[in-house]
Each structure stands twice: as structure tokens, then as C-alpha cells.
C-alpha positions as CSV (number, residue, x, y, z in Angstrom):
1,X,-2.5,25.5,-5.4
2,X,0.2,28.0,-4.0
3,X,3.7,28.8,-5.2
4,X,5.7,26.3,-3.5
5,X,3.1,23.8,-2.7
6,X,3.9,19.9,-3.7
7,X,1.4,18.2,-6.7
8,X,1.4,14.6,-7.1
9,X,0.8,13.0,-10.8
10,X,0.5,9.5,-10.3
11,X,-0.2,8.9,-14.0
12,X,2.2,11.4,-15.4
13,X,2.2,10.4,-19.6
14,X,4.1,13.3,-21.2
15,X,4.2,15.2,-17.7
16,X,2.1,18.2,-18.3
17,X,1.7,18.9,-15.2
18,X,5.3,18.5,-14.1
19,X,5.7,21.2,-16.9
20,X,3.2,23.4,-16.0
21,X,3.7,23.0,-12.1
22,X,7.7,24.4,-12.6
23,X,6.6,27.2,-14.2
24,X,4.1,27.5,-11.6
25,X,6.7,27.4,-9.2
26,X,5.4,24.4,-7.6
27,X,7.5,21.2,-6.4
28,X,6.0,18.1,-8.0
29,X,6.2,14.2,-7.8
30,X,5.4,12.8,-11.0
31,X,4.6,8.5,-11.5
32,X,4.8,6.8,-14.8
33,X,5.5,3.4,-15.6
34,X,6.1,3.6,-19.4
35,X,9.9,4.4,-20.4
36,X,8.9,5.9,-23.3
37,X,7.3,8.7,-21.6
38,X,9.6,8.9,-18.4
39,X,12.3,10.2,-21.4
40,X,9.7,12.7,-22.6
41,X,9.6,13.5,-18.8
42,X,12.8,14.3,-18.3
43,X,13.4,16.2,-21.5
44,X,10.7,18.1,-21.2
45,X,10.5,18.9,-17.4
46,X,14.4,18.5,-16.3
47,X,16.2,19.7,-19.6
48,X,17.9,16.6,-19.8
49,X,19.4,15.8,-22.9
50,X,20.7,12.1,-22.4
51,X,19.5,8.9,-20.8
52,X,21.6,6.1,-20.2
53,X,23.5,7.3,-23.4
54,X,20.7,7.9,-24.9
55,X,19.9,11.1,-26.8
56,X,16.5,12.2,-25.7
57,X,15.4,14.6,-28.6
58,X,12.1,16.2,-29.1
59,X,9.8,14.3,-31.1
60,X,8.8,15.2,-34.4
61,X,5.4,16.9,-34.9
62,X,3.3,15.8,-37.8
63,X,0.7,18.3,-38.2
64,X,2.5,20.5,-41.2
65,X,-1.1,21.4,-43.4
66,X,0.2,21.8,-47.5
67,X,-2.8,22.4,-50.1
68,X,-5.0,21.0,-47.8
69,X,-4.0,17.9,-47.0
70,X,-2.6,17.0,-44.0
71,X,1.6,14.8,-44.0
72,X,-0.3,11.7,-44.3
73,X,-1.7,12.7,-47.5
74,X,-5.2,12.5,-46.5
75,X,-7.8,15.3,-47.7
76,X,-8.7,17.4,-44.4
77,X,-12.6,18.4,-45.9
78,X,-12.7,14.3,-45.9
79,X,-11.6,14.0,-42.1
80,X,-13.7,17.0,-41.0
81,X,-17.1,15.3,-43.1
82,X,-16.0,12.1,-40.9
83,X,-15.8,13.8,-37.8
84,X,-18.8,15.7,-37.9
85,X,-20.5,12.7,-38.9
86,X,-19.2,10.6,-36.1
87,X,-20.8,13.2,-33.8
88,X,-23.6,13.5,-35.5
89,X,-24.3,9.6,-34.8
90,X,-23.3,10.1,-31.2
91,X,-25.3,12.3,-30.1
């Protein structure tokens, strides 16, 4: 697309690319039926900081790594053995 063109999202979610097309410069119209992620839409893409009173604040990430083990306690190597298993049955 060109600066300026219009992008339709009919299935926005967490409106990436409403965030990506402003930067973009591009004009978008973004569809999504869940509240939930309407407010991440419009903290994310229109700075909004309130919806219907409510404050919309960024959520909190969970993805802090301390001695190997990731905030849910879980041993990483034991995820990473899982994962690479899993794939190694898929394929």
C-alpha cells in the first residue's frame, strides 16, 4: 500500500495493523467484536487513556526470565525438551 491509502482489518484482535498502518501513514478501518480487545485498540492505536470511565492501562507482560525459569515458575530447558518434541512428532 501507499501513504495515505485506506486498509480494512475486519478481524482486528489487538489491532496490529491499525498500529502499524498509522505509522505507516495509512487511514485504516479496523472490526472487532470482543470488548476486551476494542480497549487494547484504542489504547494502543488512539492513545486513549479512558473508556466509559474506565482506565485502559497497558497489560502486564509476563515473560520476565530469572535463573532460568520463566514467572510461572516452570524450568525453560523442560518447555524447550517439550516443544522440540512436539515437533518432532509432527513432522
Amino acid at each position: 500500500s501507499n501513504e495515505g491509502d485506506l486498509i480494512l482489518d475486519p478481524f482486528s484482535g489487538t489491532f496490529t495493523t491499525a498500529a502499524v498502518a498509522k505509522r505507516l501513514r495509512r487511514k485504516t478501518i479496523s472490526i472487532e467484536s470482543q470488548e476486551e480487545y476494542v480497549k487494547i485498540g484504542l489504547r494502543r492505536v488512539l492513545n486513549y487513556t479512558q473508556h466509559f470511565g474506565e482506565q485502559l492501562l497497558k497489560p502486564e507482560k509476563n515473560t520476565k526470565i530469572t535463573n532460568g525459569r520463566n514467572t510461572n515458575g516452570k524450568n525453560l530447558k523442560d518447555e524447550e525438551s517439550f516443544i522440540g518434541d512436539l515437533f518432532n512428532v509432527i513432522s
